[in-house]
C-alpha positions as CSV (number, residue, x, y, z in Angstrom):
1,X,90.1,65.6,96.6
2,X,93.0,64.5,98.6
3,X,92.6,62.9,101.9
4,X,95.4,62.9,104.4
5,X,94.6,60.3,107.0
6,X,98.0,58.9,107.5
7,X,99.4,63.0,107.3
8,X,97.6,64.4,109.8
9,X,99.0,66.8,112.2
10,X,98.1,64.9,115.8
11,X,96.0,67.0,117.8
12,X,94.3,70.2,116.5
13,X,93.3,69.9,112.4
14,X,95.6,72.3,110.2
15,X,93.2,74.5,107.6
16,X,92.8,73.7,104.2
17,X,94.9,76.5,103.4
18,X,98.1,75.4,105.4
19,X,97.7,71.7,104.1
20,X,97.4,73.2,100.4
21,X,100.9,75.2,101.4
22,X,102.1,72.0,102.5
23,X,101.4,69.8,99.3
24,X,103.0,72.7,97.1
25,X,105.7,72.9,99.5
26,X,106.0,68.8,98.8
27,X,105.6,69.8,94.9
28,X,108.5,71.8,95.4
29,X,110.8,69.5,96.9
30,X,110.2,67.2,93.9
31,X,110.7,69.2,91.1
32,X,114.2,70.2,92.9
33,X,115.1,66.9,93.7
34,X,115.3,67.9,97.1
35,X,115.1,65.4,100.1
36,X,111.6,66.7,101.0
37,X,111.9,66.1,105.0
38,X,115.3,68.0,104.9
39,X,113.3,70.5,102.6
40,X,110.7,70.8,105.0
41,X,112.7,70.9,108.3
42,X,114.7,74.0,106.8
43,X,111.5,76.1,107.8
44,X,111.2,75.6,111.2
45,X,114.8,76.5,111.3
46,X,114.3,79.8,109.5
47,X,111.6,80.3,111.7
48,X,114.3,80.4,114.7
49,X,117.3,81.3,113.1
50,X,115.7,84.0,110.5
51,X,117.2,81.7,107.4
52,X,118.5,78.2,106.6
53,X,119.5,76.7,103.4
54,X,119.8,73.2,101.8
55,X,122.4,72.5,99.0
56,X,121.6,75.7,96.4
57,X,118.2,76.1,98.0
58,X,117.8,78.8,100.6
59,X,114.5,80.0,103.1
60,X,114.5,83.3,105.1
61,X,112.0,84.2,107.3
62,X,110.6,87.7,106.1
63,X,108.2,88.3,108.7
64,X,107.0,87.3,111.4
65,X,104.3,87.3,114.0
66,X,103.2,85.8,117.2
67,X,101.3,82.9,115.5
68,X,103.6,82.5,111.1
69,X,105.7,84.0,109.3
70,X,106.4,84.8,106.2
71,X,109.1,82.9,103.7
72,X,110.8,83.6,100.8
73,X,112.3,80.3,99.0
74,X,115.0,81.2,96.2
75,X,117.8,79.1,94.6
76,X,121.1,81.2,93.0
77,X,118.9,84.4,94.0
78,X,116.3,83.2,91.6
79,X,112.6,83.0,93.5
80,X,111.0,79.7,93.7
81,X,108.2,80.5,96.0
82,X,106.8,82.3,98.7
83,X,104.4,81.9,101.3
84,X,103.3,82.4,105.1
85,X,103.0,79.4,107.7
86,X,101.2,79.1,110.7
87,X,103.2,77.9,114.4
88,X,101.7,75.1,114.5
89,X,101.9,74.0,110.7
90,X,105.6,75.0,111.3
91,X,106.0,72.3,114.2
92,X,104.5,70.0,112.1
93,X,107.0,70.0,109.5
94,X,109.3,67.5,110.9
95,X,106.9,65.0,111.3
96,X,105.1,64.9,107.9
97,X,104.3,61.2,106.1
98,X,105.5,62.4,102.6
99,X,104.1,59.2,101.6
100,X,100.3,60.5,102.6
101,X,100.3,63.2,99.7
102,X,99.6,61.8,96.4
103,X,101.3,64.5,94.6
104,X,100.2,63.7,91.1
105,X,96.6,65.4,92.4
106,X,96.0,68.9,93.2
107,X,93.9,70.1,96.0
108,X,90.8,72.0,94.9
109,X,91.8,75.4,96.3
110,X,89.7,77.9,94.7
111,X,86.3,75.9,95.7
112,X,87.5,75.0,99.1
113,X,89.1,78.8,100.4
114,X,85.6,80.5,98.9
115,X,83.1,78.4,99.6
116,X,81.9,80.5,102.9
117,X,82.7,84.1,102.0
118,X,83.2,84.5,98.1
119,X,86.3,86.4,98.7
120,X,90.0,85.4,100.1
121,X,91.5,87.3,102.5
122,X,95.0,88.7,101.1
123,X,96.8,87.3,104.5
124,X,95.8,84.0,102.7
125,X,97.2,84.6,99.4
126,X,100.8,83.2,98.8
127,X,102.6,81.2,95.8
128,X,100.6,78.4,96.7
129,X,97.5,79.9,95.8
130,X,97.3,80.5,91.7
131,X,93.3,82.3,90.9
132,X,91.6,84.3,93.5
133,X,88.4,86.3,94.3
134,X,89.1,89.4,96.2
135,X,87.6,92.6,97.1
136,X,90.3,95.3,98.3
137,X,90.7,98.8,98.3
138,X,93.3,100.7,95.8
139,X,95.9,102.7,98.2
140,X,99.1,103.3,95.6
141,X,98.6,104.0,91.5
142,X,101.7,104.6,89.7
143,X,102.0,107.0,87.0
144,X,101.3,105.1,84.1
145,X,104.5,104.3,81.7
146,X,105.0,102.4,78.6
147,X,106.7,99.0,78.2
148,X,106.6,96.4,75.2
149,X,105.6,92.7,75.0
150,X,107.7,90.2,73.3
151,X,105.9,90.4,70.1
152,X,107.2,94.2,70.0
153,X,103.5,96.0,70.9
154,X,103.8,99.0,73.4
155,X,100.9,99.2,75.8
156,X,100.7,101.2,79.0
157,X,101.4,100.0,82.2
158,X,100.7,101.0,85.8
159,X,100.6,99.3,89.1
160,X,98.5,99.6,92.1
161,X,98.5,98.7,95.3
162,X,95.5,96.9,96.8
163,X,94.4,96.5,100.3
164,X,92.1,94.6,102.8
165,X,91.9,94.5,106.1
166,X,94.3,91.8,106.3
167,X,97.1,92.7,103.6
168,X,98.4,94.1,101.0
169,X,98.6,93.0,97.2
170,X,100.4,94.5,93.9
171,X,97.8,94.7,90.7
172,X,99.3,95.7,87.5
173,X,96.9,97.6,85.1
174,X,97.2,97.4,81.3
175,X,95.8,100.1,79.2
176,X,92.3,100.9,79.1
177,X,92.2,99.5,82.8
178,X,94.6,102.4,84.4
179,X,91.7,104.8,83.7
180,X,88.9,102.4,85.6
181,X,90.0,102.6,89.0
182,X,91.7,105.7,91.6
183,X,93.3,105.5,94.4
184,X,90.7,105.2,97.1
185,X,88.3,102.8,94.9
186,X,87.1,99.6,96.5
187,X,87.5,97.2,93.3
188,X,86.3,93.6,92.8
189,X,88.3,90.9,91.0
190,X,87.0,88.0,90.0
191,X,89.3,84.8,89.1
192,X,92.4,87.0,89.2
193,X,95.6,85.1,88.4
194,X,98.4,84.9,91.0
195,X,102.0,85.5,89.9
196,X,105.3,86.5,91.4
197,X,106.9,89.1,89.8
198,X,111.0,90.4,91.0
199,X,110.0,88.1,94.9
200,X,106.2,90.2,95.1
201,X,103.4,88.6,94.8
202,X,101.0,90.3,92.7
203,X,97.2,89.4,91.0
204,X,96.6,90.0,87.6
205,X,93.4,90.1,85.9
206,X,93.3,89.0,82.3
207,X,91.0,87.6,79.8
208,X,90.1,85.1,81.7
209,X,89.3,87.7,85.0
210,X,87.0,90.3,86.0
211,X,88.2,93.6,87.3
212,X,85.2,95.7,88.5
213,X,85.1,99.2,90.8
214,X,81.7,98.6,93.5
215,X,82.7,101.8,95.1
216,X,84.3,104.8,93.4
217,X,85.8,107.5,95.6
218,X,85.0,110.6,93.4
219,X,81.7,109.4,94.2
220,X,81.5,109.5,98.1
């Protein structure tokens, strides 16, 4: 686990969620060779100013509510992450002892954001975030269509939309999984894999994952 004594925000504790965004937000800085506190202080000014940029790098404020916002972080128009921060994680920004995040470790998200429910909230998931548990309900299907991998097999493809009572999520369906679930299903994933596909985030759920319909509309 990490510990963050010298990091700390002063006064009231940030969540485990905003201090995961914040390490990955640290990550980032490295692998750019970015100056991280410039880095960093670019997002309270897109929080005011609706974008800022650094050198190539450039965050706009998507949305935003009374208490975060949501930020899209690209370089030459390509995507290099997105996620939502809180007011007072955003104030905090400025102020941050680099030096207190070993960033050789990784924070033990998955244990930490399920521990007490089993489930994350889709407000909660961002680029940070990489496997998920989530139960949601499918409100969009696409008509299914046909695309081809790169080692030239054609399967089906067609993407839903899923939602809680917090959010909204994207979850393609391959093949024999278009025909499990209608719109109007509540389905369960289990260990779905988090991706961002053309700036949306979206959860897949693979080999590895568990895709499972606990209430079927046709049924009701």
């Amino acid at each position: 686990m990490l510990h963050y004594a010298r990091g700390r925000p002063r006064g009231e504790r940030q969540s485990m969620a905003e201090m995961t965004r914040l390490w990955y937000l640290i990550r980032v800085s490295k692998k750019y060779g970015l100056d991280t506190h410039r880095f960093l202080a670019c997002f309270p000014d897109a929080w005011t100013h609706q974008k800022s940029s650094y050198d190539a790098i450039l965050i706009q404020r998507r949305q935003k509510t009374n208490d975060n916002g949501v930020f899209l972080v690209t370089q030459d128009q390509k995507v290099i992450a997105q996620l939502h921060l809180g007011q007072k994680m955003l104030k905090y920004l400025p102020e941050v002892d680099v030096a207190s995040f070993p960033c050789n470790e990784r924070p033990r998200v998955r244990e930490v954001e399920m521990s007490q429910t089993g489930n994350m909230q889709i407000k909660n998931i961002d680029a940070g975030v990489r496997w998920v548990n989530l139960k949601a309900r499918v409100v969009e299907k696409s008509i299914p269509r046909n695309v081809f991998t790169s080692y030239g097999d054609r399967i089906a493809l067609s993407t839903a939309t899923i939602s809680d009572n917090t959010g909204s999520i994207r979850l393609p369906l391959w093949n024999a999984q278009i025909d499990m679930v209608s719109i109007g299903d509540t389905v369960q994933i289990e260990n779905g894999r988090v991706r961002t596909f053309r700036g949306e985030l979206q959860v897949s759920v693979g080999r590895n994952s568990k895709l499972q319909v606990v209430e079927n509309q046709a049924k009701q």
